[in-house]
Each structure stands twice: as structure tokens, then as C-alpha cells.
N, C-alpha and C positions, 0 to 999 in steps of 0.2 A: 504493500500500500504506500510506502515509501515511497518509493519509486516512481512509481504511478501518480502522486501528487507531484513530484518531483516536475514531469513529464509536462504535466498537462499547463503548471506553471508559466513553463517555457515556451507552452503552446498558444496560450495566452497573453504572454508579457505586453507584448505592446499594447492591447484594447484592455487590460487592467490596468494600465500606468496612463495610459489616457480617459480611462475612465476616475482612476482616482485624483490626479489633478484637474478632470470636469469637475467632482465633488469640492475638492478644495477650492479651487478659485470662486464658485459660487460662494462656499461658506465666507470666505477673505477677501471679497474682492477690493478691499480698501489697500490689501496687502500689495498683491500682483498686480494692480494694473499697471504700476510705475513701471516696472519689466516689460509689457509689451508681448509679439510673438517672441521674440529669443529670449526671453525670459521664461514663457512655458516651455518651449522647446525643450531647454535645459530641465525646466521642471518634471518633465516626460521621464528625459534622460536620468533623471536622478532616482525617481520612482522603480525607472526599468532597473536600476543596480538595488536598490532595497528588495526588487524580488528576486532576484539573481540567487545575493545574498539566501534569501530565503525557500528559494527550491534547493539550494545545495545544502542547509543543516537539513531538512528535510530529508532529502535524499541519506544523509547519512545519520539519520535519527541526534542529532548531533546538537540540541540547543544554544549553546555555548559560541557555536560559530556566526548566528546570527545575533544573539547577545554582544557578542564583541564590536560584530561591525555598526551593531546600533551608537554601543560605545562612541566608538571613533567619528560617526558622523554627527553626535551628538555635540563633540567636542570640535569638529570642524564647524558647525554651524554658531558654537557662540565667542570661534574664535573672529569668524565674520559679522559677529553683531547681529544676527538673525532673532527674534522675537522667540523664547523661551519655549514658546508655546506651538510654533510652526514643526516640528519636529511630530511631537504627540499627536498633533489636530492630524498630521500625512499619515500616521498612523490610524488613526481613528477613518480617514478615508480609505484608507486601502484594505481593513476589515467590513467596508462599503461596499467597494469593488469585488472580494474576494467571496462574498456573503450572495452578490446579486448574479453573477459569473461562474465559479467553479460549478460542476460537478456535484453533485451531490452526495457521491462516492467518494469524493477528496477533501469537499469542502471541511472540516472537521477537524482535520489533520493540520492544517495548513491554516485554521484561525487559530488554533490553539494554539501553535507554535508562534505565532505574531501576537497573540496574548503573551506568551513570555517573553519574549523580547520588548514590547510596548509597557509591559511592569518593571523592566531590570532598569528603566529610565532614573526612575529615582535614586539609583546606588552609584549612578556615576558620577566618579570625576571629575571634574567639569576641565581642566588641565593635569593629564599625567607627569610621574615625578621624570628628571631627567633621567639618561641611561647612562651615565658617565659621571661614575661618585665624587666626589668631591677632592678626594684624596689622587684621582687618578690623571695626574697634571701632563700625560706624555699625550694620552686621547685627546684631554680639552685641548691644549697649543696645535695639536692634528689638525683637530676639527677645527680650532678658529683662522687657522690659515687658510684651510679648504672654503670657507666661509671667509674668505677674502678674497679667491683665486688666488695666490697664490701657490700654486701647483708647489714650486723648483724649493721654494722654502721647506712644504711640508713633507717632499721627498727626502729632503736633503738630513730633515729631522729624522725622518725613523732611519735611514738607513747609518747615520751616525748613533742611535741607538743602538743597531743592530750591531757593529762595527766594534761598539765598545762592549758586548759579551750581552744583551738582552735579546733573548731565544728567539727564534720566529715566531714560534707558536706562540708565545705571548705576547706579542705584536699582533698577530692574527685575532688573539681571542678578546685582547685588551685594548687594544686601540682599533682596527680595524671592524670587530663586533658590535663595539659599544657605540664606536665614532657615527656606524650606520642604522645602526639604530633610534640613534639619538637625530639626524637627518630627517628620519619618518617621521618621530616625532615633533618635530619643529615644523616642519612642510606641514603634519597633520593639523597645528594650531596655529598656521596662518602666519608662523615667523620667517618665512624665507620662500621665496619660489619655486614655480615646478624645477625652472632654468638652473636654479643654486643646486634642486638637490641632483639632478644630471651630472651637472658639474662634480660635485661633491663623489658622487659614484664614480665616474667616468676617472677622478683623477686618483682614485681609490684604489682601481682594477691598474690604473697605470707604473703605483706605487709599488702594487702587490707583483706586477709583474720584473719589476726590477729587482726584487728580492729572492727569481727562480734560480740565480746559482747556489742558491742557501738550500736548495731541496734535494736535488740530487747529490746529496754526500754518504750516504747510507746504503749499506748494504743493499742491493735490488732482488726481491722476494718472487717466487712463480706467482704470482697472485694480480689479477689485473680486475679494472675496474670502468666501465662506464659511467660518467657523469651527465646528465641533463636535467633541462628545465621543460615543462611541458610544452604543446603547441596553444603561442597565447602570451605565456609565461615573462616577463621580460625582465623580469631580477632574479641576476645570475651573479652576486658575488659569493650570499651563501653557499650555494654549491659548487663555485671556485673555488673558494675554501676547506672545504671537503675534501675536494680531488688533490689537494695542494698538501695537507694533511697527509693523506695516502700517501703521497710522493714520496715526504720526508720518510716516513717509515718503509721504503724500498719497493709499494707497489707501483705499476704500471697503470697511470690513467689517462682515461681518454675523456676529455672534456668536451662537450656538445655543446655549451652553450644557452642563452636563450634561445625562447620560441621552435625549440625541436620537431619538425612532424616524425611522430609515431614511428614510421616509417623507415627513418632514417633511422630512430635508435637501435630499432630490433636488429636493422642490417650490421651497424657497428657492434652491437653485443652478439652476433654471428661472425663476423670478419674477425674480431677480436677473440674469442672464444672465451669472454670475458668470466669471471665466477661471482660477479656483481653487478647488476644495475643500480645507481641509487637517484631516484627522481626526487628535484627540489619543486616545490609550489609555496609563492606566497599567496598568491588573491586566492581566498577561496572558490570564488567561481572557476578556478580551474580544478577543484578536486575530481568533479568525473572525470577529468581526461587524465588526470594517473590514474585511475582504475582500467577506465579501456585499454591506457596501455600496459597496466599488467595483466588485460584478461588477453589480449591478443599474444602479447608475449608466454601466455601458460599455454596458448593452442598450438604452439607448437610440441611436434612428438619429440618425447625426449631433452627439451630444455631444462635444464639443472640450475641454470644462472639464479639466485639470489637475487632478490629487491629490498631496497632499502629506502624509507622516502622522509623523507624532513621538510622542514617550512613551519610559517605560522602557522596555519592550520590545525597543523598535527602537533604541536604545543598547546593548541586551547582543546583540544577532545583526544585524550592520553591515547582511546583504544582507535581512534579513525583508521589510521595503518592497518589494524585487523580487518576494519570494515569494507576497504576496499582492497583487500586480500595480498599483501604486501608482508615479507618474511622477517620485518622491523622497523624500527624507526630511529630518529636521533633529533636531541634540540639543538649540538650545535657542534661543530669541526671537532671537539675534542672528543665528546659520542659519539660520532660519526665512525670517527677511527676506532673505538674500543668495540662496539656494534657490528663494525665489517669486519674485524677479527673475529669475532663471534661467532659471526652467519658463514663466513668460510672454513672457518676450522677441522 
């Protein structure tokens, strides 16, 4: 039945997200008219990712995943100065939409679970703490150079860390983890732009790549590994990290990237005769597509390869991994590695 709500969601999306901002702008029209058409437009478009959101905890019986991104958009919206009350009232319209529209073999499933999300409103946050403690003075001067452009500065910093005996891997976990983390969070409360956190990433992976003579110094293990991001997918440092991880400890990995088709991974974990796949997702609306690609990948005869998958997602719903049939999981490069030693042993 999951599933099946899941489905019909998506089969829907666009005439329940235009049906629930018809209901809203009636009830508010003092609100939107100042917005115009590109202001519904957008309002469309926002509704369509609230149900997005919302087929995929569904799909994965999973409440917790639409819980969170209520969170976030909660706190995106009064970092914009949005009316307290704009939030709950789209909610209260799209149990409108979903009440006069669904099915009546889904409809049940799919208000309940927007009844829990629509309640967890009161428990939130209204701004998350930072990611990057107080004490941890190498990440903040990272990040506040990156948060200047300047690239050459905050290269020049970790690798003279690096240089004077500070591990990779705690470069990796401590500054480069926290640095990107703390990025989303700022982008997600309206303190920097789309353009700053690009940058910010972009000069991240460029860091991380000047630090690959530091990986291959270890011993090289028979053991190899696939890396990728799903199709969609377009944050790719945590699972550069990953793969980066493995390195040091003498696997063979093969880095796919963002936005992977399916397709290509299975053929690289066949070319490679890899004994690992490990698939990264952060937006949840990608989680069906690692499950398809782990059910594609089990329909072959005889595949032995191990999957391992990590991301937000699979940090807010501990058992998801299991649910869409995956042989682990991991919250971050340092699990990753103890985890793939595990699943290949």
C-alpha cells in the first residue's frame, strides 16, 4: 500500500500542487497577489517538492524523512521573512487537495503521514546550531576563506596542515565534513547564495583533489570498489570521500560521480568485477532510484557485489538501507571504510 500511495502521488503531482495553491491563494489573496504569475508559478513548484518529499517517506514507510524536510523548509521560509503562518495554512491546503483527489484506497495513508509532518511544526528550530564547534579553528578559517573566494588561500591552508603531520583523514572528517555541512546550513537560512555554496563545493573537491598523493601510500588490497551518486543526484563530495577513504587503506576505487545512469554503474561494477557498490543520495527524492538500482543490479545471475549506501536520508531512518534492500549502510567516510570491510570480509 506503500507503494501504491507512493505511485499515485506522482501520478498526481502537478493537479494536487495546482490544486493546493488554487486553495491557498483564495484563502490569502492579500498575500500573493504582490507575486503575480511567477510568483504562483514558483508556488506550484514548491508545493510539487512538498509532495515529492512526501511520496518518498511514504514509499519507504519512513516519517522522519518528511519530518525533516518540513524542518528545513520551515526554517528556509522565516529565514526569508515569510508570514509564520504561510507554511501550516500550505499544509492545511494540500490535506485539501489530497482529501478531494486521491484515491480512496490511498487517501489515508498519505493524510496521515502529512498529519505528522504538519504536527512536528511546533518542535522546530527555527535556526539550526552550527556544524563546526567552536573549538574547531582549522574548518572555520577553511570555510571563511571559501566564503570569500578565496580558493589559493584556503588551499594553501590545509595542505600546510597537512604538510606539518595533520592526517588526511582528519582533514577529511574535520574540516572538509563539517566545512560542508555547515555550507547547507547557511544556504539553508538565507546567509549566502546558491552561487557561494557552488563555489564553496566546487573549491572543496579542488582542495580534496590536490591532497591524492597523500592516498596512495598504503599497501594496495585485492578488494575494489564502485562509487556513485544516483541518476539526478548532484552532491558528490560525500561519496568522494568515501572512495578517497578506501584508497588510503589500499582499495581500488572507481569513482562515478554525480548524476550516474543506472546503466553505466552496473556496467562499471561488471568491467571492474568490483566486490562493492556503494551508492550516495542526499535529496531524498532520489531514494527510489537506489532501490531500482539495487533491484536491477540483484537481477543479474550470479552477482555477489555488495551495496553499501549512505547520505542524509539514510541518517534520519536508521533501517531505510534495509528497506530498499541494500547489504549496509554508513553516516560518514570513517563508517564507510569500517562497513566495506565488513560487507567484504
Amino acid at each position: 500500500m506503500k507503494t501504491n500511495t507512493s505511485a499515485v502521488l506522482h501520478q498526481y503531482q502537478h493537479n494536487l500542487a495546482e490544486r493546493t495553491v488554487e486553495i491557498q491563494y483564495a484563502l490569502q489573496p492579500e498575500v500573493w497577489k504582490a507575486y503575480g504569475d511567477p510568483g504562483r508559478e514558483k508556488s506550484v513548484r514548491d508545493v510539487g517538492f512538498h509532495l515529492l518529499y512526501l511520496a518518498e517517506a511514504l514509499d519507504a514507510g519512513a516519517p522522519e524523512l518528511f519530518i525533516e524536510y518540513l524542518a528545513w523548509v520551515k526554517s528556509l521560509f522565516e529565514s526569508l521573512r515569510f508570514r509564520q503562518d504561510i507554511l501550516p495554512i500550505t499544509l492545511d491546503c494540500m490535506r485539501q487537495a489530497l482529501a478531494e483527489n486521491l484515491p480512496e484506497q490511498v487517501r489515508q495513508s498519505a493524510l496521515e503521514m502529512l498529519d505528522k509532518g504538519a504536527k512536528s511544526l511546533a518542535d522546530v528550530i527555527a535556526l539550526p546550531p552550527s556544524f563546526i564547534e567552536p573549538d574547531n579553528t582549522l574548518a572555520r578559517q577553511f570555510l571563511d576563506l571559501l566564503l570569500q573566494c578565496n580558493r589559493q588561500a584556503a588551499s594553501q591552508l590545509i595542505l600546510e596542515a597537512v604538510q606539518n603531520g595533520l592526517p588526511v583523514r582528519q582533514v577529511y572528517l574535520q574540516v572538509f565534513q563539517n566545512s560542508q555541512r555547515e555550507v547547507g546550513r547557511l544556504w539553508q537560512t538565507n546567509q549566502i547564495s546558491v552561487a557561494q555554496e557552488h563555489f564553496c563545493s566546487a573549491a572543496t573537491q579542488m582542495v580534496m583533489s590536490q591532497l591524492y598523493p597523500h592516498l596512495f601510500t598504503g599497501e594496495r588490497k585485492e578488494r575494489r570498489m564502485v562509487m556513485a551518486c544516483v541518476g539526478g543526484e548532484l552532491h558528490e563530495i560525500g561519496a568522494r570521500m568515501v572512495a578517497d577513504f578506501l584508497e588510503i587503506e589500499g582499495w581500488d576505487t572507481y569513482f562515478l560521480g554525480a548524476n550516474t545512469p543506472p546503466e553505466s554503474v552496473i556496467n562499471m561494477v561488471n568491467e571492474r568485477n568490483a566486490d562493492l557498490l556503494g551508492i550516495s543520495v542526499t535529496m531524498t527524492f532520489h531514494v527510489s532510484q537506489a532501490r531500482e538500482l539495487i533491484r536491477k543490479l540483484r537481477q543479474e545471475a550470479g552477482r555477489s557485489t555488495r551495496v553499501m549506501v549512505g547520505g542524509y536520508p539514510f541518517n534520519l531512518s536508521l533501517d531505510l538501507w534495509k528497506q530498499i534492500g541494500a547489504d549496509g549502510f554508513a553516516g560518514d567516510a570513517q563508517a564507510a571504510l569500517l562497513e566495506a570491510e565488513r560487507l567484504t570480509s
